[in-house]
C-alpha positions as CSV (number, residue, x, y, z in Angstrom):
1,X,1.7,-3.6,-15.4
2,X,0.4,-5.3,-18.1
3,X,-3.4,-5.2,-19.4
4,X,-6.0,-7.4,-17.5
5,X,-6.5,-10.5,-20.0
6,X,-10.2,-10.0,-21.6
7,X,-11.7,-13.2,-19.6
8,X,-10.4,-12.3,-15.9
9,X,-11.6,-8.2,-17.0
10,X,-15.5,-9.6,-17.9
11,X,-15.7,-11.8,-14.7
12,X,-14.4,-9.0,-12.4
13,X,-17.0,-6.7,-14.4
14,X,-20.0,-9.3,-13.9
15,X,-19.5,-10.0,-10.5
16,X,-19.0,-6.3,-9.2
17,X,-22.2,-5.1,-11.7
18,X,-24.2,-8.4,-9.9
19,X,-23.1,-7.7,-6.7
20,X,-24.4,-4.0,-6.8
21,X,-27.9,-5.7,-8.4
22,X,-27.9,-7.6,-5.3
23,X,-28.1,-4.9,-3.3
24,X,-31.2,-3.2,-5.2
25,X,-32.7,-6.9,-5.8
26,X,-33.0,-10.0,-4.0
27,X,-30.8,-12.6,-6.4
28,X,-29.8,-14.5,-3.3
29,X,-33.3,-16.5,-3.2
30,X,-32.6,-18.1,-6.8
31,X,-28.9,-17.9,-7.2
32,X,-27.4,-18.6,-3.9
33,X,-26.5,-22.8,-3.3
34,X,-28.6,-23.9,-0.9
35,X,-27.8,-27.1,1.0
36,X,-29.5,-29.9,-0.9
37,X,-32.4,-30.1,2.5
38,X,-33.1,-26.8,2.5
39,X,-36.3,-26.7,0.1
40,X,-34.4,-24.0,-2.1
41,X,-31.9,-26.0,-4.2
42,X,-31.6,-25.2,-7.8
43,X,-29.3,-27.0,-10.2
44,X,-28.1,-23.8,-11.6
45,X,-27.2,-23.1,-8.0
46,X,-23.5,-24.7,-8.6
47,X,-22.5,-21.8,-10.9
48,X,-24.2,-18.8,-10.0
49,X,-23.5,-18.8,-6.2
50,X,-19.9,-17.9,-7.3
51,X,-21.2,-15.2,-8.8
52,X,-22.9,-13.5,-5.5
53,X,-21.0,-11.7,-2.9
54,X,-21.9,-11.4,0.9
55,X,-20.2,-7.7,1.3
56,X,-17.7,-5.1,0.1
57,X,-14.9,-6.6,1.8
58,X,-16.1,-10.1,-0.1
59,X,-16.3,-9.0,-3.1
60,X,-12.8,-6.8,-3.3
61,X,-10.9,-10.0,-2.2
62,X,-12.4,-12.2,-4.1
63,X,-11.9,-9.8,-7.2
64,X,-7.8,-8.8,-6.0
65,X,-7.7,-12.4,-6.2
66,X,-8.7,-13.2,-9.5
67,X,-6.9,-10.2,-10.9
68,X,-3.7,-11.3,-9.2
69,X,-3.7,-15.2,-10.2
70,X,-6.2,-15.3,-12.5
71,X,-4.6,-12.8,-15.0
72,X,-1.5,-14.7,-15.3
73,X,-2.9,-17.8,-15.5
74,X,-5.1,-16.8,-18.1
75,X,-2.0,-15.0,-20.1
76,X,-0.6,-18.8,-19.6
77,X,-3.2,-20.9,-20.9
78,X,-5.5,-18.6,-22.6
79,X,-9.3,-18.3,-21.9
80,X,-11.1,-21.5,-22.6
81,X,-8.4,-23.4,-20.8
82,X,-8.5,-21.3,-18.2
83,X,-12.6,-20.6,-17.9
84,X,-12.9,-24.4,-18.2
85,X,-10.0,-24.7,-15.4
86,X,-11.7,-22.0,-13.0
87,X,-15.4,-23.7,-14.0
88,X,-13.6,-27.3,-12.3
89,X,-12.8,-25.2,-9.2
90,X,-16.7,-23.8,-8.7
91,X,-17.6,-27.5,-9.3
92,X,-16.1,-28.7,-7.2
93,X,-16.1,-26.3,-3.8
94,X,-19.9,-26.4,-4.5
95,X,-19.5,-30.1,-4.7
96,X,-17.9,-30.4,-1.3
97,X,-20.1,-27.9,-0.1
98,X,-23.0,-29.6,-0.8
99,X,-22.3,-32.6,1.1
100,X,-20.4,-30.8,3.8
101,X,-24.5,-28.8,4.2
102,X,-25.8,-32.4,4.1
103,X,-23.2,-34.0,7.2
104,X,-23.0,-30.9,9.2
105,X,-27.1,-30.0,8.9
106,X,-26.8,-26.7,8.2
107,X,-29.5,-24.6,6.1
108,X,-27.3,-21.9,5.3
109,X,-26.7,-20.6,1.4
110,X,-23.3,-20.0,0.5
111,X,-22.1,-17.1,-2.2
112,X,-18.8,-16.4,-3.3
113,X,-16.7,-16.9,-6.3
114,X,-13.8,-17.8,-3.2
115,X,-13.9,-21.9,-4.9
116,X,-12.8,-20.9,-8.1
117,X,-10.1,-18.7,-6.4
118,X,-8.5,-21.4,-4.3
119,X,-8.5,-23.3,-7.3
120,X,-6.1,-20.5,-9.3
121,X,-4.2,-20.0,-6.1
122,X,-3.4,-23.5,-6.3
123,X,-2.8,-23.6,-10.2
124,X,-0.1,-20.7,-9.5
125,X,1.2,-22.2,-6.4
126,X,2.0,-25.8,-8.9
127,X,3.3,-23.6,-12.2
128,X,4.8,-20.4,-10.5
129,X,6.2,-22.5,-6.7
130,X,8.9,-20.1,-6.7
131,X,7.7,-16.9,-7.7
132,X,7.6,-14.4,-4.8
133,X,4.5,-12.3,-3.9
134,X,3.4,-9.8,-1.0
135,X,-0.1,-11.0,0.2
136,X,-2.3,-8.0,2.2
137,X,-2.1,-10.4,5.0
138,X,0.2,-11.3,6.3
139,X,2.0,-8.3,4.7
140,X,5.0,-11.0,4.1
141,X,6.6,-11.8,0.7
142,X,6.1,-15.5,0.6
143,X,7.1,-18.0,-2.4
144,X,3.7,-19.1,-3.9
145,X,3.9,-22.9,-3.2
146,X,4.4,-22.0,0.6
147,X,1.5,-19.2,-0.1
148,X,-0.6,-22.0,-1.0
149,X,0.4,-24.3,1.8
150,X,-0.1,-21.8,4.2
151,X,-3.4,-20.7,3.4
152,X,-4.6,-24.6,2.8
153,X,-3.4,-25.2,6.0
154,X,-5.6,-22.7,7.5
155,X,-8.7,-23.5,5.9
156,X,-8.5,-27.0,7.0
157,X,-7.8,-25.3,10.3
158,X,-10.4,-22.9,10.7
159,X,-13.1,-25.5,9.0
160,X,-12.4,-27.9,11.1
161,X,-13.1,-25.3,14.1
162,X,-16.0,-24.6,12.5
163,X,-15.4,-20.8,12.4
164,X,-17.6,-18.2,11.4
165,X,-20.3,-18.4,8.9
166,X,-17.1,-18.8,5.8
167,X,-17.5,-21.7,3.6
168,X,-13.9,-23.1,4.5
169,X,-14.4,-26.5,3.3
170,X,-15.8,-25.5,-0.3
171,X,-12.1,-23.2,-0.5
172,X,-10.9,-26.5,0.0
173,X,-12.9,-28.0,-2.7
174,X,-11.7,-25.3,-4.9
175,X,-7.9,-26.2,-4.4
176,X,-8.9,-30.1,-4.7
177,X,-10.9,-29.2,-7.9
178,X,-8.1,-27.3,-9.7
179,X,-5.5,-29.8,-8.7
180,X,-7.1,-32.8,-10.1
181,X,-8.0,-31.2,-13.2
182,X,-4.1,-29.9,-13.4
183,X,-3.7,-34.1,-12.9
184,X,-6.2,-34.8,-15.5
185,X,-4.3,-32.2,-18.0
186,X,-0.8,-33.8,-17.7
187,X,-2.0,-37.6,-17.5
188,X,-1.4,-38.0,-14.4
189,X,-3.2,-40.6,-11.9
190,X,-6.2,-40.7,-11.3
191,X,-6.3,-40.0,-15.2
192,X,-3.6,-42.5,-16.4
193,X,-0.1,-42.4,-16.7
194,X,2.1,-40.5,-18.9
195,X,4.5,-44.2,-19.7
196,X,2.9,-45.7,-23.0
């Protein structure tokens, strides 16, 4: 196996070190994002919630994740096309979360660094569609591209049933984060057009 590229190492390192912090200190009042009506929103919020985990099992998943697309991705592009492409993906699932808090009502803080990693499961499902791998569940080797469609698929699903206390529809904001700023990269609408 090769090494773990420097960037995806750090930001595996800084979330497990912040997530055992948490657990000694309370970072969840000041770093969590809060819905916009809660009283408690921060503008800071947008990065750092992806930063905080809710549990164990959060946290290791999150980190497999990162270490499983993340570290070829990085390899791909190097780190500050890839820190700038994961950054789009945290934008933009707190984005959609924000205004998912605001329709829905709730006054719950979301945590999780589960945005950015829809948005490099997307990135590998586009560059890699064909490249085979064996997900912990299902325990089927899938091509990426139908990897990606089938966990899209079940986020929409399991948002729209309004499942559980899991921030489906900022995963979803992730993937739509990371595709567009794929779409902005090669020229392609919304961004222009790659005929001159």
């Amino acid at each position: 196996m090769p090494p773990i590229p420097t960037l995806t190492k750090n930001l595996m390192l800084a979330c497990t070190a912040i997530f055992f912090l948490q657990q000694i200190v309370f970072l969840q009042g000041l770093f969590a994002l809060y819905p916009l009506a809660s009283g408690n929103f921060m503008p800071w919020q947008i990065v750092t919630y992806a930063f905080l985990h809710g549990g164990i099992g959060h946290l290791f998943f999150n980190m497999l994740g990162l270490w499983m697309f993340g570290s070829e991705l990085e390899r791909l592009w190097g780190a500050k096309r890839y820190a700038a492409f994961l950054l789009a993906g945290v934008l933009a699932a707190a984005l959609t979360q924000l205004i998912f808090t605001a329709i829905s009502g709730s006054r719950v803080p979301t945590v999780g660094a589960s945005g950015g990693l829809f948005a490099l499961l997307l990135a590998f499902g586009m560059l890699f569609p064909n490249r085979v791998i064996m997900p912990l569940f299902p325990p089927i080797p899938m091509k990426a591209r139908t990897f990606v469609i089938v966990f899209g698929t079940l986020e929409l699903v399991l948002g729209l049933m309004d499942t559980g206390s899991v921030a489906h529809f900022a995963h979803l904001g992730g993937m739509v984060g990371g595709f567009l700023m794929i779409r902005y990269w090669r020229r392609q609408p919304p961004f222009g057009s790659r005929r001159r």
